[in-house]
C-alpha positions as CSV (number, residue, x, y, z in Angstrom):
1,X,175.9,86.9,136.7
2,X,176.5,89.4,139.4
3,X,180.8,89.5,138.6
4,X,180.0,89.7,135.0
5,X,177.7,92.5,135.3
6,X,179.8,94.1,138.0
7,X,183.4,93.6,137.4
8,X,185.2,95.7,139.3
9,X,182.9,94.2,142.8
10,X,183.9,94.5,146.4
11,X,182.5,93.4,149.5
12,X,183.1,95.1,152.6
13,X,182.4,93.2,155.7
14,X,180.4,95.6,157.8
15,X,179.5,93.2,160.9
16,X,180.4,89.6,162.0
17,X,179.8,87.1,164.5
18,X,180.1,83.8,164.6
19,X,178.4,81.3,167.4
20,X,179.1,77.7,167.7
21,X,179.2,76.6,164.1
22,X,177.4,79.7,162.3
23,X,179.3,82.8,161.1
24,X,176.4,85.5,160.5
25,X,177.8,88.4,158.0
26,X,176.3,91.8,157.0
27,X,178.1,93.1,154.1
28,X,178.2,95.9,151.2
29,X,178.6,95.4,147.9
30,X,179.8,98.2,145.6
31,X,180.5,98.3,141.8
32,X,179.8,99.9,138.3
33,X,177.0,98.5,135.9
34,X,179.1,97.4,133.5
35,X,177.4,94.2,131.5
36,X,173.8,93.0,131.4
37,X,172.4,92.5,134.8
38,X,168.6,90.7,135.3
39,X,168.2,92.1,131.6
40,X,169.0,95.6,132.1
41,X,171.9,96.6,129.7
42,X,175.0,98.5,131.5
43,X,174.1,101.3,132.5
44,X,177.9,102.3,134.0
45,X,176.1,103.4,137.3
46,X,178.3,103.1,140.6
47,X,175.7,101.2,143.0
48,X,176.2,100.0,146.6
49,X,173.4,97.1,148.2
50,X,173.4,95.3,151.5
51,X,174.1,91.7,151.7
52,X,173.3,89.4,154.8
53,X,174.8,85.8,154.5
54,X,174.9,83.0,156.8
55,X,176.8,80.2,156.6
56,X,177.4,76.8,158.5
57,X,181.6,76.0,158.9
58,X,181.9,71.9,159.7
59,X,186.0,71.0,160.0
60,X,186.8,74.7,158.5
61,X,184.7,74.4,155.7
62,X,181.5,75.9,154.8
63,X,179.0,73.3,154.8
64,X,175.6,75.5,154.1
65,X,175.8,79.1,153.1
66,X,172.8,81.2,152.7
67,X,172.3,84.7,151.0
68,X,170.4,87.5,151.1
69,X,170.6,90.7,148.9
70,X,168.7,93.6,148.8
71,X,168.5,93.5,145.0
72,X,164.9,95.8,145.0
73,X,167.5,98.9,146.2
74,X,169.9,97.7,142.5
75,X,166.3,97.4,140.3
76,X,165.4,100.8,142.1
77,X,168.7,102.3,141.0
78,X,168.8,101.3,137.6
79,X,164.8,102.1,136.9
80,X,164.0,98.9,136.4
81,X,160.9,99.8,139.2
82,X,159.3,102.2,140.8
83,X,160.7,103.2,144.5
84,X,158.4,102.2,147.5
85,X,155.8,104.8,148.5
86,X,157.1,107.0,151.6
87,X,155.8,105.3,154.6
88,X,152.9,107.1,156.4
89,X,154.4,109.9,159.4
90,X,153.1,108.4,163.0
């Protein structure tokens, strides 16, 4: 979904570290709208989100992989919804 939407994707790693068998990864992904994404047609916007993954390596392979996107910032961008309200000043 995301590669036919986004073709022309890269990730850039931004952070890692890895601890006894978990690698823990923050990462951007960048590309152009260019195919139908969550039902919104291509709208040939450049857009950048945040991705945090985690994944489990057992005899150099991953094993468990988990992955988080921020894909509220992507719906945002393409005015699928609203932004959030500005947070209130302390």
């Amino acid at each position: 979904m995301i590669r036919a939407a986004f073709p022309d994707g890269r990730t850039t790693i931004e952070y890692q570290v890895a601890e006894g068998d978990t690698v823990a990864t923050r990462a951007t992904l960048r590309g152009t709208h260019l195919g139908p994404f969550m039902g919104v047609p291509a709208s040939n916007q450049k857009l950048a989100w945040s991705l945090l993954l985690m994944d489990q390596i057992v005899d150099g392979k991953i094993v468990l992989h988990y992955a988080n996107a921020d894909w509220v910032s992507v719906l945002v961008k393409l005015g699928v919804v609203p932004p959030p309200p500005n947070p209130p000043k302390p």
